[in-house]
C-alpha positions as a printed Julia matrix, in Angstrom:
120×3 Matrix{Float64}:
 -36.15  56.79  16.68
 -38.07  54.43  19.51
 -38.37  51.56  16.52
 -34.51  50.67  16.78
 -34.55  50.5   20.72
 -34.55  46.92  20.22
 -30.99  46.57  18.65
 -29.77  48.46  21.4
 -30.95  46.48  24.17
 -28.03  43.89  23.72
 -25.62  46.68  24.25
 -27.62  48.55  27.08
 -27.17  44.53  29.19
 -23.98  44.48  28.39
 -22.77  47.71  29.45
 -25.47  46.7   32.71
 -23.26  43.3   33.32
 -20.25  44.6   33.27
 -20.08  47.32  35.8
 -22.77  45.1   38.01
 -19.98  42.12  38.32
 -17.0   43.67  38.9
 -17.78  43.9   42.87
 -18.76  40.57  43.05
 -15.74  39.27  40.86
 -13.59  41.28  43.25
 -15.51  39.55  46.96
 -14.95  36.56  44.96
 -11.37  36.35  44.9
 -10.83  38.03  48.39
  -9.58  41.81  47.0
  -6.69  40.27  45.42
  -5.26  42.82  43.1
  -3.87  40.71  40.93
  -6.34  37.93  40.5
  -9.1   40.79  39.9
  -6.9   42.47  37.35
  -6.42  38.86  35.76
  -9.77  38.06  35.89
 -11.28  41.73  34.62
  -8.53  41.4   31.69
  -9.52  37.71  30.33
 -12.87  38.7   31.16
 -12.71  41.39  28.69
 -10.59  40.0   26.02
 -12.63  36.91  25.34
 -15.96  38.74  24.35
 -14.04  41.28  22.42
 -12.07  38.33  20.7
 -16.12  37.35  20.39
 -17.05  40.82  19.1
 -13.87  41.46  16.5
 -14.99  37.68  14.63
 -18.46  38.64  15.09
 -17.45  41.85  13.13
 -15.23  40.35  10.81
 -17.88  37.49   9.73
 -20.7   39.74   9.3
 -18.48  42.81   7.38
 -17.06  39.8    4.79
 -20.5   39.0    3.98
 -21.73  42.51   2.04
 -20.08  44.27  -0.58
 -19.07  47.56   0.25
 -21.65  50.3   -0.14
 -24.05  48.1   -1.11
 -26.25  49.21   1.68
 -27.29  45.68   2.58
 -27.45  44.83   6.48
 -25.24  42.39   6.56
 -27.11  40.9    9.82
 -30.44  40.53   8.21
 -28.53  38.75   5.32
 -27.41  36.13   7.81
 -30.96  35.89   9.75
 -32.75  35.67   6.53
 -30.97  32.37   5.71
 -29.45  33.98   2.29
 -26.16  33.01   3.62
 -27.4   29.17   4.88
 -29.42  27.92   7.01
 -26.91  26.86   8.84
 -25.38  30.03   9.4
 -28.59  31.01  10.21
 -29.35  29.04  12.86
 -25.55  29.86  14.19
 -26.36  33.65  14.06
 -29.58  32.83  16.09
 -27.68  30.94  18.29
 -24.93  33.47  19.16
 -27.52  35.81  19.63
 -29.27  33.99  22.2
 -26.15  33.02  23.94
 -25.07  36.5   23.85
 -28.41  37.44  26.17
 -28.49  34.87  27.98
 -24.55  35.35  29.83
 -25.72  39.24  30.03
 -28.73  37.74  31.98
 -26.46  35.14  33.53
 -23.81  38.11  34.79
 -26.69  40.49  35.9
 -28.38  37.74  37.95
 -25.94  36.81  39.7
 -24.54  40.18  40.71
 -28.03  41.21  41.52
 -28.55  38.59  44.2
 -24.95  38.81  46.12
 -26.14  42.22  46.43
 -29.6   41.79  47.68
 -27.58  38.78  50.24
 -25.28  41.58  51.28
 -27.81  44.02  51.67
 -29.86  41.65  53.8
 -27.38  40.63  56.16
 -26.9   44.49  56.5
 -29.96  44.71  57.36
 -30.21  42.13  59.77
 -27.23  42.83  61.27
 -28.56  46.4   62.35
């Protein structure tokens, strides 16, 4: 089913960020166990802290077996248009610190890669 390749693209960046930082989190704080396993730990708790209330928020808003998506609910502006424009915000917020992570991986790798090269 190509039509729902678009919901899955959030995930898909996500996934893409996370195992793109973690080498530059680690050159960042000098291979210090402990301050990598700090910083992977927080890193990971606060966008699954994000994830469970984003869960909890959008589950609380249909009835059980209702069949309803609870996430069109909330973009249709059934809910508020305040919680509307929150949703969109997340959302947007949400893509842009996966584009954030993945940038900024992507060039201390090309950096590295290119003193590599000119070091040769």
């Amino acid at each position: 089913q190509w039509g729902e390749m678009g919901s899955v693209c959030p995930i898909l960046f996500l996934a893409l960020v996370f195992h793109d930082l973690v080498p530059v989190v680690c050159s960042y704080l000098g291979g210090d166990t402990a301050k990598i396993r700090a910083a992977l730990v927080w890193g990971s708790a606060v966008p699954l802290g994000m994830f469970l209330a984003w869960d909890a928020v959008t589950l609380a808003l249909v009835e059980p077996g209702s069949g309803m998506d609870p996430v069109q609910l909330l973009e249709s502006g059934e809910a508020g248009a305040t919680m509307s424009l929150l949703v969109q915000g997340f959302s947007m917020l949400a893509i842009i610190t996966s584009f954030i992570g993945t940038t900024l991986s992507l060039s201390e790798f090309t950096v590295a890669e290119l003193q590599e090269l000119t070091d040769a």
